[in-house]
C-alpha positions as CSV (number, residue, x, y, z in Angstrom):
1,X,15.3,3.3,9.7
2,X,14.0,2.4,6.8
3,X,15.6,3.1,3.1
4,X,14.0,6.2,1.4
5,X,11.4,6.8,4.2
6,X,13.3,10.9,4.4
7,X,11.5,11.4,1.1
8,X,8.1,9.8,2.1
9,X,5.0,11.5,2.2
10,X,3.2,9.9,5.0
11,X,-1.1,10.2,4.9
12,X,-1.8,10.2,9.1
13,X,-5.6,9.1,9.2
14,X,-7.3,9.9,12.9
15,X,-7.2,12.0,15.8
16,X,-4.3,14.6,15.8
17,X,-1.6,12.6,18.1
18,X,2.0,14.5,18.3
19,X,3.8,11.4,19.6
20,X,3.0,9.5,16.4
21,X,3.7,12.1,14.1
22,X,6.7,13.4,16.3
23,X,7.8,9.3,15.6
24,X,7.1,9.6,11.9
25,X,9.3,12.7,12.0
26,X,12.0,11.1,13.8
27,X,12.5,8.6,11.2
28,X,12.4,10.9,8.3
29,X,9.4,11.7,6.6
30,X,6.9,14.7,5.9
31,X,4.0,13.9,7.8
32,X,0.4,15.4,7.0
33,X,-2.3,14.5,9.6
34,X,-5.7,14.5,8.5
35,X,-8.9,13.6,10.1
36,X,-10.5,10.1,9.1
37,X,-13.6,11.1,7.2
38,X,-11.3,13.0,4.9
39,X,-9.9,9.7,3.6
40,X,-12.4,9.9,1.0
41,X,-12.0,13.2,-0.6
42,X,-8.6,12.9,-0.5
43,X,-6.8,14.8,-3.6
44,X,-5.1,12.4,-6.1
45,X,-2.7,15.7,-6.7
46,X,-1.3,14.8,-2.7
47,X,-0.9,11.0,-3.5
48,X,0.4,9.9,-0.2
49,X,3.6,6.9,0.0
50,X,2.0,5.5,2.9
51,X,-1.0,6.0,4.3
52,X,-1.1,4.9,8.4
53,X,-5.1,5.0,10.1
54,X,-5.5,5.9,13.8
55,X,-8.5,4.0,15.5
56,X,-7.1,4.0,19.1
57,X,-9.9,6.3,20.0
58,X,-12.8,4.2,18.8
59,X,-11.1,1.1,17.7
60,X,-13.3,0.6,14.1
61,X,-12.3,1.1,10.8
62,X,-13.6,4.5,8.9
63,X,-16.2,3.8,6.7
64,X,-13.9,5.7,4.1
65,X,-11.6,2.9,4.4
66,X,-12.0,1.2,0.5
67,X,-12.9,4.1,-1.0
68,X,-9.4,5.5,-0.5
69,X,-7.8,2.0,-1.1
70,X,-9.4,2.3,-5.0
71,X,-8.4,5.7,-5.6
72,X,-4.6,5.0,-4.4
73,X,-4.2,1.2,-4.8
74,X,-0.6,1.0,-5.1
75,X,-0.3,3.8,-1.3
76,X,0.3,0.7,1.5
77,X,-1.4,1.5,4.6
78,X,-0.9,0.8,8.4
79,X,-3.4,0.1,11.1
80,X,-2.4,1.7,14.2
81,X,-4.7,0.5,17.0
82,X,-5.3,0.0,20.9
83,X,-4.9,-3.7,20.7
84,X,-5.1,-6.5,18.3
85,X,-8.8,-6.7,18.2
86,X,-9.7,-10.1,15.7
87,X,-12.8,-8.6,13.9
88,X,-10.8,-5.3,13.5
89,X,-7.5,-6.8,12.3
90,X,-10.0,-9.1,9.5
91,X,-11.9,-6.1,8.9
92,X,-8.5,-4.2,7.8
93,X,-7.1,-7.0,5.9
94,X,-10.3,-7.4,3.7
95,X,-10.2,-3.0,3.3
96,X,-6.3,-3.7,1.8
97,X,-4.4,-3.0,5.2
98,X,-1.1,-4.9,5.3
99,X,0.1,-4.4,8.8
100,X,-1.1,-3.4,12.4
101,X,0.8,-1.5,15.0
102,X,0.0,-1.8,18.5
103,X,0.2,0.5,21.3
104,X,2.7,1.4,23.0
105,X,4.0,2.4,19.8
106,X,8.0,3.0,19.5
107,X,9.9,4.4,16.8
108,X,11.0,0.7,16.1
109,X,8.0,-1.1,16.2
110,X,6.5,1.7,13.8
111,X,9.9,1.9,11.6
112,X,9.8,-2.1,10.8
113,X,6.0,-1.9,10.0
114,X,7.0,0.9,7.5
115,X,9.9,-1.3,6.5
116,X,7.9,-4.3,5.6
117,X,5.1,-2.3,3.5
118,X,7.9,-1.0,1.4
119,X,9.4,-4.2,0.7
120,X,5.7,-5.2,-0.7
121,X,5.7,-2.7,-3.1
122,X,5.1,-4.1,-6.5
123,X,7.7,-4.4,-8.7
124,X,8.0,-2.6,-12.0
125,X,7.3,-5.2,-14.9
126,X,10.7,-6.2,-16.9
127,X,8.7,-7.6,-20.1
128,X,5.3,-8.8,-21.5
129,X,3.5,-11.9,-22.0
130,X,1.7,-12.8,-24.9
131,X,-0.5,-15.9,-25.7
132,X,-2.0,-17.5,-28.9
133,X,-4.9,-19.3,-28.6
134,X,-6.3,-21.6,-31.5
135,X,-10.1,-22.6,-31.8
136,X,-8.8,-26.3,-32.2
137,X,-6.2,-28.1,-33.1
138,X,-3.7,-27.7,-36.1
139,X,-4.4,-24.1,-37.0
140,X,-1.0,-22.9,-36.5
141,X,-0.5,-21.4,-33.3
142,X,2.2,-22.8,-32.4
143,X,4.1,-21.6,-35.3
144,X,2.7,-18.2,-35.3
145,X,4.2,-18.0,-31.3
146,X,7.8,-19.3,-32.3
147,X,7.8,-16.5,-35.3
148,X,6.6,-13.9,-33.2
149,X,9.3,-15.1,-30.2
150,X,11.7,-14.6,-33.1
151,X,11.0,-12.0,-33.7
152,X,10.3,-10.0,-30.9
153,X,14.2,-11.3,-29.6
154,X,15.8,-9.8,-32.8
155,X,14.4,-6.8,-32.2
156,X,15.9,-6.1,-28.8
């Protein structure tokens, strides 16, 4: 079971299907299942953890797709299809989709995808970068970016 998944809220795009969400519930999270044209109205105030889309009934992407992937960039999302269909699977991977579950689906197969989305997640910046440029040679920049290291290190 994936870490942390009991405090997950889980976005389930698609047809209403109790084995997947009774699955989802098995392993620990809070489940809302939506139909796919509402992936673009969806409210920023319910930002989802994970967002998993359901195209076993008609096997293409909703057209809705991106426009949920720009208003929650950081939410990973999961295909869940019939089978791994190659213009589908490039069709998801180009909309931001990380990983594809197959049917039948199990509570393991769906628990490592869920696993390995989590482990993508970006990690929080420890410190910032900052660059001197010079419009040519001998204007100092170098210096000015040693001072500045200096500093910046006493202060912390």
């Amino acid at each position: 079971m994936p870490v942390g998944l009991s405090s997950q809220v889980i976005a389930v795009f698609g047809p209403v299907d109790r084995q997947l969400n009774d699955l989802l519930a098995a392993l620990g999270a809070r489940v809302m299942s939506l139909p796919a044209e509402q992936m673009g109205t969806f409210s920023a105030a319910a930002k989802p953890d994970l967002a998993i889309i359901d195209v076993r009934s008609d096997n293409t992407l909703p057209e809705t797709t991106s426009l949920f992937r720009r208003r929650f960039p950081d939410a990973p999302m999961i295909l869940v299809c019939a089978s791994l269909d190659p213009a589908l699977i490039l069709e998801a991977m180009r909309a931001g989709i990380s990983e594809c579950v197959t049917d039948p689906i199990t509570e393991e197969s769906l628990g490592a995808a869920i696993g390995r989305v989590a482990s993508q997640k970006q990690v929080e910046t420890l410190g910032s970068v900052y660059a001197f440029i010079g419009a040519k040679g001998g204007v100092g920049k170098t210096t000015l970016a040693v001072n500045a290291a200096t500093s910046l290190a006493r202060t912390q």
